[in-house]
Each structure stands twice: as C-alpha cells, then as structure tokens.
C-alpha positions in Angstrom: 0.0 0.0 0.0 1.6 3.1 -1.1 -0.5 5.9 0.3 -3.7 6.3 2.9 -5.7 8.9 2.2 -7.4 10.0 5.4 -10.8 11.8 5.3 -12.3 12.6 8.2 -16.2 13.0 7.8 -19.0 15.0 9.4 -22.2 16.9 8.1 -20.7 17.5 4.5 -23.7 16.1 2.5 -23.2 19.2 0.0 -19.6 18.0 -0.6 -18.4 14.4 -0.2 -18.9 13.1 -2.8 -16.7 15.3 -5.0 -14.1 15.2 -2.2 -14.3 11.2 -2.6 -14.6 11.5 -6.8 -10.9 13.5 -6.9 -9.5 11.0 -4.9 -10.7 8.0 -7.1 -9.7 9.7 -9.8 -5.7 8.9 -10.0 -3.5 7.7 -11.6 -2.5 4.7 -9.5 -4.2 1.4 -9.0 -6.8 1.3 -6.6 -4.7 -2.1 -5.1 -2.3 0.7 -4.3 -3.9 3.1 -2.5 -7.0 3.4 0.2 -9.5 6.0 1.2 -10.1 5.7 5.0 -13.5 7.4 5.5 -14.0 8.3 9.3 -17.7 9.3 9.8 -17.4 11.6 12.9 -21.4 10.8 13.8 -22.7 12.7 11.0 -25.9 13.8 11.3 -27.1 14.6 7.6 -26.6 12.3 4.5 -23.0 12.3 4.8 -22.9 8.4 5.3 -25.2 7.6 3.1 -23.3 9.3 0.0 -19.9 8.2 0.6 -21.3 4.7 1.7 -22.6 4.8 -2.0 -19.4 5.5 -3.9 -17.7 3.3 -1.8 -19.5 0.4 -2.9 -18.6 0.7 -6.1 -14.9 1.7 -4.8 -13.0 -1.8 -3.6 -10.4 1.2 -2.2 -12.4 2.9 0.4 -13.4 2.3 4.0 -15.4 3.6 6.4 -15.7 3.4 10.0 -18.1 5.5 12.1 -17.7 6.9 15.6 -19.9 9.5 18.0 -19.1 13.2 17.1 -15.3 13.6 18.9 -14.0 16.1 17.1 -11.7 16.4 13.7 -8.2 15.5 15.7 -10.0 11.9 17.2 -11.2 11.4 13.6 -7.8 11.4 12.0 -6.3 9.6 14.7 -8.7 7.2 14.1 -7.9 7.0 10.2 -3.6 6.9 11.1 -4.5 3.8 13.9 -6.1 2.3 10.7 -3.7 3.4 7.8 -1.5 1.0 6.0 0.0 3.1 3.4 3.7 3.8 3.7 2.6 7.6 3.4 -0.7 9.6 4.4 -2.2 12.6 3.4 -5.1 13.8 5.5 -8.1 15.4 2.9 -10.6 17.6 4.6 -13.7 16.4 3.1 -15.4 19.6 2.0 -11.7 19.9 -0.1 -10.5 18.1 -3.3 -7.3 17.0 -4.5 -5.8 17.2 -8.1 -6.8 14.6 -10.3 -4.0 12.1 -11.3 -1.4 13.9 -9.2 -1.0 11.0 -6.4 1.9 9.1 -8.9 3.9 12.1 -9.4 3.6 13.1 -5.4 4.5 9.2 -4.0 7.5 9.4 -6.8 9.0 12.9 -5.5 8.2 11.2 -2.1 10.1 7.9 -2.6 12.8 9.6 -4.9 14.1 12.2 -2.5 13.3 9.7 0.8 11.3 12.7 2.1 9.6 12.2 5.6 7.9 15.4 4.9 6.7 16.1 1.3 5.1 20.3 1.5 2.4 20.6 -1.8 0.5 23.5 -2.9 -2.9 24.7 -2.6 -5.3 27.2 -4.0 -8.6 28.5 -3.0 -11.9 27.4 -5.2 -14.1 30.0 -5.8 -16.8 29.9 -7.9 -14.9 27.8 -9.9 -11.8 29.7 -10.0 -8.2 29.0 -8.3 -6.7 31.4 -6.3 -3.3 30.2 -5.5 -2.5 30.7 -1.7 1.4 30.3 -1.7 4.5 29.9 -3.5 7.5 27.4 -2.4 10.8 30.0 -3.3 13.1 27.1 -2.7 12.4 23.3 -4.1 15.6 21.8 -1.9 14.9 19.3 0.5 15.4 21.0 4.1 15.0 19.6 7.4 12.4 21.2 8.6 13.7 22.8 11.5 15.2 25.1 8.9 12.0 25.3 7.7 10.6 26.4 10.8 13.6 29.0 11.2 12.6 30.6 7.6 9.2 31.0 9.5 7.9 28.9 5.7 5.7 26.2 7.1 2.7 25.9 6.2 0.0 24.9 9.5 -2.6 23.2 7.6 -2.2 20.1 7.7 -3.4 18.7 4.8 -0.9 20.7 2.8 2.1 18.3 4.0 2.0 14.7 3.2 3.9 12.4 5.8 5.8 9.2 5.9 3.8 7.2 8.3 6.8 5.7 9.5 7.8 9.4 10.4 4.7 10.0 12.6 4.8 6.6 14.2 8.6 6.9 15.2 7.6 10.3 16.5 4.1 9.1 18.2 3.3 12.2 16.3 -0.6 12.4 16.9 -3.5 15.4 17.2 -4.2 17.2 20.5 -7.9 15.5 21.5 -11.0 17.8 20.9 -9.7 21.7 20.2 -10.1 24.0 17.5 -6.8 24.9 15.4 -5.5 21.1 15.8 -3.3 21.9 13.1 -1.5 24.6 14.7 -0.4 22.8 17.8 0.7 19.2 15.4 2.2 21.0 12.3 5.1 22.9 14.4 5.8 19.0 16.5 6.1 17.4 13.0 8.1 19.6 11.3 10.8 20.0 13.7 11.3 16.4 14.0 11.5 15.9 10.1 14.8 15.6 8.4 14.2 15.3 4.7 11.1 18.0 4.0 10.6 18.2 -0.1 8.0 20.6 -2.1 6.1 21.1 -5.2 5.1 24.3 -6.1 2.2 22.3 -8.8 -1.2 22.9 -7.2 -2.3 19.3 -5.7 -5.1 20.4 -3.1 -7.9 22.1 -3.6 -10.2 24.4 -0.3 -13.4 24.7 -1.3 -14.6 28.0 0.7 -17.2 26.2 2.6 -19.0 29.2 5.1 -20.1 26.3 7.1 -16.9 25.1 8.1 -15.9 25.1 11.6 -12.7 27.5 11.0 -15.1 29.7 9.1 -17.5 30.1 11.9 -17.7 31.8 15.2 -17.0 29.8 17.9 -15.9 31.7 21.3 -14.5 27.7 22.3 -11.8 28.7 19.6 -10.2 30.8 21.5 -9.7 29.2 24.4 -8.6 26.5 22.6 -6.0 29.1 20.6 -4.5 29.6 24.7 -4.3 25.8 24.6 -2.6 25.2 21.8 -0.1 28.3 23.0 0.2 26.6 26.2 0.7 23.1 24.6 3.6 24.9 22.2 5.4 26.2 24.7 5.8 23.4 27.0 6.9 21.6 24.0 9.4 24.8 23.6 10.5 24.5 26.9 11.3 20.6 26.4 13.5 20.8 23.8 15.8 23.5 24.8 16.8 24.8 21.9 17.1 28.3 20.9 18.4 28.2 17.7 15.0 28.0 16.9 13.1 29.4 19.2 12.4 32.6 17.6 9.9 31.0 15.8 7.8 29.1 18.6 8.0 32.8 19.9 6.5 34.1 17.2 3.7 31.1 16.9 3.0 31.4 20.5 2.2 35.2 20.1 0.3 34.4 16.7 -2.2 31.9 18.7 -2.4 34.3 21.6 -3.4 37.3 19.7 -6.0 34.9 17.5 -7.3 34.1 20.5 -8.3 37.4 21.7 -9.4 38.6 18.3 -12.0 36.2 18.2 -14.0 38.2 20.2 -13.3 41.3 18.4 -16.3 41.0 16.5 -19.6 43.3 16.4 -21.7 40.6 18.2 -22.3 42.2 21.7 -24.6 39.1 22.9 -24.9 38.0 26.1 -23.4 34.8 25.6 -20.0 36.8 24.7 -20.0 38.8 27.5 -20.0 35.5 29.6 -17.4 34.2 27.5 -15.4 37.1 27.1 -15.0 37.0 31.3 -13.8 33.3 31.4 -11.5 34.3 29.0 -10.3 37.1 30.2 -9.3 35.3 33.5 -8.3 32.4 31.5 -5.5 34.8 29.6 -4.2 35.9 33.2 -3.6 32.4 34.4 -1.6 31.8 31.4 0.1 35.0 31.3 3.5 33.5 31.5 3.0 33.1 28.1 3.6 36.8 27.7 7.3 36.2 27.5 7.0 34.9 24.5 5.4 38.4 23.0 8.2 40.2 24.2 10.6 38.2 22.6 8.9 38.1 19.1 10.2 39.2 16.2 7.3 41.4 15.6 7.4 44.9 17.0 3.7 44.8 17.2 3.7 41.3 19.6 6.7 43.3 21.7 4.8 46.0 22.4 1.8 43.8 23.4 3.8 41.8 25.7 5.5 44.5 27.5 2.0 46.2 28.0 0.3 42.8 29.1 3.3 42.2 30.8 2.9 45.9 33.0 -0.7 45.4 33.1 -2.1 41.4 33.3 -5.6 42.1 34.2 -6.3 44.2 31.1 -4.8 42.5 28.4 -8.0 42.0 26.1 -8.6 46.0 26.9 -5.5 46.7 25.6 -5.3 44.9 22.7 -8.8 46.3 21.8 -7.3 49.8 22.4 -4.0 48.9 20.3 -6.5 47.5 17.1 -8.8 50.9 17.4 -5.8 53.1 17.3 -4.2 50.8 14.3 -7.7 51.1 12.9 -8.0 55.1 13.3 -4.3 55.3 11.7 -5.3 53.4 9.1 -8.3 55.8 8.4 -6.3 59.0 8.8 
C-alpha cells in the first residue's frame, strides 16, 4: 500500500462526494492506495453518500464513531492506515486529479519524511493560488521552521507514516486549530522535507466550516494550543530555533483574543469574554513569549500585558482601534 488517504467526515452532504470523486480519480491502481473514511457521527446524508461510492470503490473504507472532534477522527484514520505515506483530505476539499503518482515518486525519490504541496482556493470555480515554495531543496524542517515557511494546515504536507509513528506524532484531543499545535511538532522532528510548487489540493470555501465560523470555544482552545507549544518549547531547549515558537505562541495568543473582536455584543460573549479574560491571566507566563517576538507589534503587546495582566483584552482592543483610526487618517 503506497498511500492512505485520510478523510475525516462529518455533516458535509453538500460535498463528499466530489471530495471522494478526486480522490478516485488517479493515476494509480486502486490495489495501491486506500480512502479511509472516518464518519465523525454525522448527522445529515454524509454516510449515506460516501457509503454509495464506496460500494462501487474496492479502495475505500469507512468506519463510524460519535461526534469527537476532527483530531479523534484522524487519529482514528492513522491507527487504521497502511500506506507507507498519508495525506489527511478535509472532506469539503478536493485534491488534483491524477497527481497522487507524481507526489509518491518525488516522495520515494528524495526519501522525504515530509513532502510540502501546494494549494489554492476554489471560488466559484476559480483557483486562487495561496502560496508559493521560493526554494524546491529538501530542508530539514527545523530550517523550515527557522525561515518561518511552514505551512499549518495540515493537509498541505504529506507524511511518511513511518515518520509520525517513530515520532508518536498524533493530534491534540477535541480543540479548534489542531493543526496549529501538530504542524510545528512534525516539522521540527522531520529531516528530509521536499516541495512542489504544482497545485495538488484544492479548499473549497465552505462558510459552514468550523474554521469559518464563530465559535468563542476557539479561542480558548488558541491559549491551549499556546500553552501546549510552549511546553513543548521549553522541552526541547533549543534556541536556535526558538524565535519561531516565539512568534507562533504570540500568533495563537493574539488569534485568541481577536475572536471576540467581533460586532456581536450578545450576552453569551459577555459571559465568555469574562472566562476568557481570567483564562489569559492564568496563562500569562505566556507573555514572554510576546516580548521576545520578532514582531514589534507582539513586543509592544507583551510589554503592555506584561505591566498590566488584568487588562490585556482591553489593551489589545485599544491597540487595534488606534491601528484602525491610523489606518483611516
């Protein structure tokens, strides 16, 4: 088995089955490859349509669980996984047609742990690429991290399995921004990280997906994942790249509080706002990591949260209307 594809599953009736239709369509043998469908107690016809193509697909399985979350679901799909490589496919996403032989060749050719592909945004029908590789080298990746060029989404790396089993490399239970909190782990491990800058995977812009929506759980689960980071930081001592865990640390702290930065003045947000609030001053060790950014924006905010604990979300609110008002003027 060359490659698992993992596609975790839950209310995507509207998108499934093209999701599961680009990954038929390739340009290896089905006996080579498998589709490991994990239904994440889908609610809608989710189950029903990819339960359809599969049975005309010897390639795919499914297996069903009660709602736990996208990082459960694809640990599910690795316990189950036999290819010598995955890629994890987002089922509201696609992924180029016939582009799996050319990927598991650059893959096998380059004995890449790590293989980084491109992506592009579909918009009513269009592609919008969303980055560009400068360098094609194989790096490790902590260099990679050092450059500050990986990307977090996940399924825009595909990984030896071997790699993440050696590594125990699996995703934090039940948060929001998963990705953010594995991508950093797995690239600083990796030794042999390749790229393509050929478009392979395609986001459909589904307004119904959970990182699409507003979700005040998000950013307590951004803290997490800050939290999570830096103790992993903090384990492996090493500060010839640290200024990037720095720098991702205050990226998930200041996504956190910008969450709430939006016009919605419910009730609910007030509540949540509050917890937060004294959520961010338990954690405020984390402010070191602001001050020692690379950004002067992140500096400045962790000097101020640093002098004043209690009012960090005030002051980051008064720091985005004055950038706002600057803006204007």
């Amino acid at each position: 088995m060359l490659i698992s594809i993992i596609v975790p599953m839950y209310n995507v009736e509207l998108y499934i089955e093209e999701c599961l239709l680009s990954c038929l369509k390739q340009d290896i043998p089905y006996s080579e490859y498998e589709i490991i469908i994990i239904n994440d107690g889908s609610t809608d016809n989710s189950l029903q349509k990819a339960e359809h193509i599969a049975s005309k697909s010897s390639n795919i399985k499914i297996y069903s669980q009660i709602n736990s979350g996208l990082s459960d679901a694809r640990n599910i799909g690795l316990k189950y996984a036999k290819g010598k490589y995955i890629w994890f496919v987002d089922s509201d996403d696609k992924i180029r047609e016939n582009c799996l032989a050319k990927l598991i060749n650059q893959c096998e050719h380059g004995k890449l742990e790590l293989l980084a592909v491109s992506a592009a945004n579909v918009i009513d029908s269009k592609e919008k690429r969303r980055f560009y590789y400068d360098d094609l080298s194989i790096k490790s990746g902590k260099n990679i991290l050092a450059e500050g060029k990986m990307q977090h989404c996940v399924p825009f790396t595909i990984y030896s399995r071997s790699f993440l089993l050696e590594w125990n490399l699996r995703f934090y239970p039940r948060i929001f921004h998963e990705d953010s909190e594995f991508s950093p782990r797995a690239y600083y491990y990796a030794k042999q990280v390749g790229f393509t800058n050929e478009i392979v995977y395609l986001v459909t812009i589904n307004p119904n997906s959970i990182t699409r929506t507003i979700n005040y759980k998000r950013s307590f689960d951004c803290l997490k994942v800050a939290e999570l980071i830096h103790n992993f930081h903090k384990e492996i001592v090493n500060d010839e790249y640290s200024i990037f865990f720095h720098n991702h640390i205050s990226l998930m702290i200041n996504n956190a509080i910008s969450n709430f930065m939006n016009p919605n003045n419910d009730i609910i947000k007030e509540h949540s706002l509050k917890l937060f609030a004294e959520e961010l001053y338990k954690k405020r060790y984390l402010y070191s990591h602001l001050c020692k950014s690379s950004s002067l924006k992140y500096t400045i905010e962790g000097w101020l949260f640093t002098l004043f604990p209690h009012y960090a979300v005030d002051i980051y609110r008064l720091l985005t209307a004055f950038k706002n008002v600057k803006r204007i003027r």
